[in-house]
C-alpha positions as a printed NumPy array, in Angstrom:
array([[112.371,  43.108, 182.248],
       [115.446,  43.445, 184.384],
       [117.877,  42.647, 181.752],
       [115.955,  46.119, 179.866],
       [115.609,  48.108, 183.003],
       [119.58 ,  47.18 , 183.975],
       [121.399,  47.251, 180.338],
       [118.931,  49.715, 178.121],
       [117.366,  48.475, 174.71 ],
       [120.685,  48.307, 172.801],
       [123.132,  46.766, 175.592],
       [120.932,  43.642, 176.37 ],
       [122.37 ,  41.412, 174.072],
       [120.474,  38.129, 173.225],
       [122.182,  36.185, 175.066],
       [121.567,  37.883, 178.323],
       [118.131,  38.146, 177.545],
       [117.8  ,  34.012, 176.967],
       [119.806,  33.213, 179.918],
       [118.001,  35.629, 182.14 ],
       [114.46 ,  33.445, 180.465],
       [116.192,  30.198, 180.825],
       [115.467,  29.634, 177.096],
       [117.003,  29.076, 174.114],
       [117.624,  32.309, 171.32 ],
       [115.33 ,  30.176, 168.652],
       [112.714,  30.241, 171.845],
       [112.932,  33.645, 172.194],
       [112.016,  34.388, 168.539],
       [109.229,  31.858, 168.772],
       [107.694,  33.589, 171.486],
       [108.148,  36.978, 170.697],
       [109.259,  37.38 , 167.32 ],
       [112.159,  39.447, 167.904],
       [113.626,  41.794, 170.663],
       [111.755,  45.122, 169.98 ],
       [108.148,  42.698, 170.921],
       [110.061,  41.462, 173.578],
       [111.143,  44.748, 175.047],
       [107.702,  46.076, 174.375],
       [106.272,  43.073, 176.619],
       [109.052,  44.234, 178.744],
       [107.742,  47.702, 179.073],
       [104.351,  46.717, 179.851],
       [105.401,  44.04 , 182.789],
       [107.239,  46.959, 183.981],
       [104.091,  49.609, 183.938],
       [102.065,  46.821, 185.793],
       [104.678,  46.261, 188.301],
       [106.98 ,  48.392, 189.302],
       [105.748,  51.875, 187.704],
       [102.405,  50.546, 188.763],
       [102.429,  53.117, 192.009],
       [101.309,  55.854, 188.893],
       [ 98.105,  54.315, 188.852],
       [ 97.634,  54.395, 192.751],
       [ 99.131,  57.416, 192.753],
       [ 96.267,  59.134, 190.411],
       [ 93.352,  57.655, 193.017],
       [ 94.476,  59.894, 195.853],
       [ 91.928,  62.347, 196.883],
       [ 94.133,  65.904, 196.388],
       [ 96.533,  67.017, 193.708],
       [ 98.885,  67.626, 196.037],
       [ 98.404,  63.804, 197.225],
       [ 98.539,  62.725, 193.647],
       [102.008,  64.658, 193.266],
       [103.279,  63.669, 196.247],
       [102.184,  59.736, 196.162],
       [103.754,  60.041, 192.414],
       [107.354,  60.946, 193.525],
       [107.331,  58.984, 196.581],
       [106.383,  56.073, 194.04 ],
       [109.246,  56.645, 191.857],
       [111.684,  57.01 , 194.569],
       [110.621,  53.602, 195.914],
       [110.699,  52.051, 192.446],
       [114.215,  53.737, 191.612],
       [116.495,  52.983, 194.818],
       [114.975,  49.561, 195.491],
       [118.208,  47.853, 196.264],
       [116.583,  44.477, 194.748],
       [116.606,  45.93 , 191.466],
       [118.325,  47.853, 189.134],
       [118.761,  51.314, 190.009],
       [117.073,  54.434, 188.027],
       [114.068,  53.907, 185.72 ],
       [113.581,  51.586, 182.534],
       [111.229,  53.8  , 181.085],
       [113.729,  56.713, 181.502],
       [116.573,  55.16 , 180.559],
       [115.828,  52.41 , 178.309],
       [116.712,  53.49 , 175.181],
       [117.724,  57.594, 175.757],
       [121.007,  56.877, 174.319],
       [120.694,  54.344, 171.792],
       [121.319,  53.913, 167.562],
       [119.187,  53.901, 164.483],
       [118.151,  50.642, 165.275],
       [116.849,  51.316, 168.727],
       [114.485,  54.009, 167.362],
       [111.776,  52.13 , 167.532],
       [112.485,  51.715, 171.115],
       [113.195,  55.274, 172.171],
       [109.402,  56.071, 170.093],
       [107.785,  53.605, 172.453],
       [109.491,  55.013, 175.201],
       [108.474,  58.51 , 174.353],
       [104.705,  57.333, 174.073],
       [105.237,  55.686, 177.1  ],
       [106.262,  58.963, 179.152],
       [103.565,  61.267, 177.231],
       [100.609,  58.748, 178.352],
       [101.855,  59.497, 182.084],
       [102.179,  63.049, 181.893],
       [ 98.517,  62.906, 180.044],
       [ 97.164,  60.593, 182.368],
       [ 98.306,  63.263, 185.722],
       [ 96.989,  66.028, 183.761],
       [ 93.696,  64.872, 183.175],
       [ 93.624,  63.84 , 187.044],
       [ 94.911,  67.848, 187.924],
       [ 92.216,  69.026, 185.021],
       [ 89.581,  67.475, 187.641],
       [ 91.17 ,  68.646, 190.546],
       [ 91.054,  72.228, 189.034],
       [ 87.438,  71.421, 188.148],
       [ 86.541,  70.125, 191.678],
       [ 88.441,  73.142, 193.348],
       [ 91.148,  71.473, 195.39 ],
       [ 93.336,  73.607, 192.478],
       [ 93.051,  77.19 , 192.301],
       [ 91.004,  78.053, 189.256],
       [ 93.454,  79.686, 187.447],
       [ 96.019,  76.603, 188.13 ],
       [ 97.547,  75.148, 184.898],
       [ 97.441,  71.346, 184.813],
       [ 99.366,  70.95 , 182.233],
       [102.341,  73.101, 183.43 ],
       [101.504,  71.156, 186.908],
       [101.494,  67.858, 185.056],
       [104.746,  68.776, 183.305],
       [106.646,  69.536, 186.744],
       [105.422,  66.446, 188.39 ],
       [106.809,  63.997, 185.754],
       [110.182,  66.428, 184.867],
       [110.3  ,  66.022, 188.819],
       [109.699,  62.034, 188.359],
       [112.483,  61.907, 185.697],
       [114.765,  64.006, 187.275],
       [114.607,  61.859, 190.445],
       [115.426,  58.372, 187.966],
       [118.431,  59.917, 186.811],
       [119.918,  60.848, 190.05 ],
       [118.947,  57.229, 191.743],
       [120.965,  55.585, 188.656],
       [123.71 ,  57.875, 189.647],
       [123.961,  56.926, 193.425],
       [121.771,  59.577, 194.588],
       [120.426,  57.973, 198.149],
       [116.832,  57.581, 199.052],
       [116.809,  60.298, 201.673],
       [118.302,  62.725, 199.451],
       [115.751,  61.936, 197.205],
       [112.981,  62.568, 199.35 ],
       [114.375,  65.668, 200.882],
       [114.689,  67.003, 197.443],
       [110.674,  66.223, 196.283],
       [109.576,  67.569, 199.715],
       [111.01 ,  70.295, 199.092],
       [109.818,  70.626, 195.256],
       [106.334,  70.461, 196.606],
       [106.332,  72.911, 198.934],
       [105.847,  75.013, 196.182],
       [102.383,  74.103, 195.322],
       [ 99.655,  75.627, 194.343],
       [ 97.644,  76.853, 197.712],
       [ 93.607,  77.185, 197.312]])
């Protein structure tokens, strides 16, 4: 996963993906048939561990919890100094050749199930009132995760954590009052 989240789809070579397992290129294949089932195993350890603050995230009580506990989430995960900096599911295979298509298609799957998965949970909060009636969860949904991406790019650029934060605190002053 950190090879992925690090290098992208196209630049981890084989061989830093079997060193980084400790097996051999012939194991590899054995165990995952090739490197687009890899990276897709990849992708999933990565959703249950570090982009796993999405699902927390969409338990909180208010929208406005939700969007905040979702940015604070990806600021943590992105500016970790333990691990690579940005997001893999951003950056994984944005930039990448015909042969990586089938890696930038899981990736874009991978980003539409979280933006339908936080507006579904703002669809219920317009339902339950804590969003005005007239609020659009999909627009809402659609800032949130542009928000979420925006703030992976910068963190693989150098932005610092603070700046970060300053920036989604002030994004989310913005939203919707009852």
């Amino acid at each position: 996963m950190l090879v992925f989240w690090e290098h992208g789809y196209e630049g981890a070579s084989l061989g830093r993906l079997t060193s980084a397992m400790g097996i051999s290129a012939t194991s590899m294949y054995a165990a995952f048939g090739n490197k687009e089932e890899l990276f897709r195993k990849a992708l999933e350890r990565y959703t249950e561990g570090p982009s796993a603050y999405l699902d927390e995230a969409l338990k909180e009580p208010t929208s406005l919890g939700v969007a905040t506990a979702i940015l604070s989430g990806v600021i943590r995960t992105t500016t970790a100094p333990s691990r690579p900096q940005g997001c893999m599911g951003i950056q994984g295979a944005l930039a990448a050749g015909e042969s990586a298509q089938s890696a930038r298609e899981l990736l874009v799957g991978w980003r539409n199930d979280g933006y339908l998965r936080i507006r579904k949970r703002f669809e219920r909060a317009v339902g339950e009132g804590d969003l005005p009636a007239g609020a659009d969860a999909g627009l809402l949904a659609r800032y949130v995760t542009t928000l979420a991406h925006g703030i992976a790019v910068q963190a693989a650029s150098g932005v610092c954590r603070d700046e970060l934060q300053a920036m989604a605190d002030a994004a989310l002053r913005v939203w919707p009052p009852l």
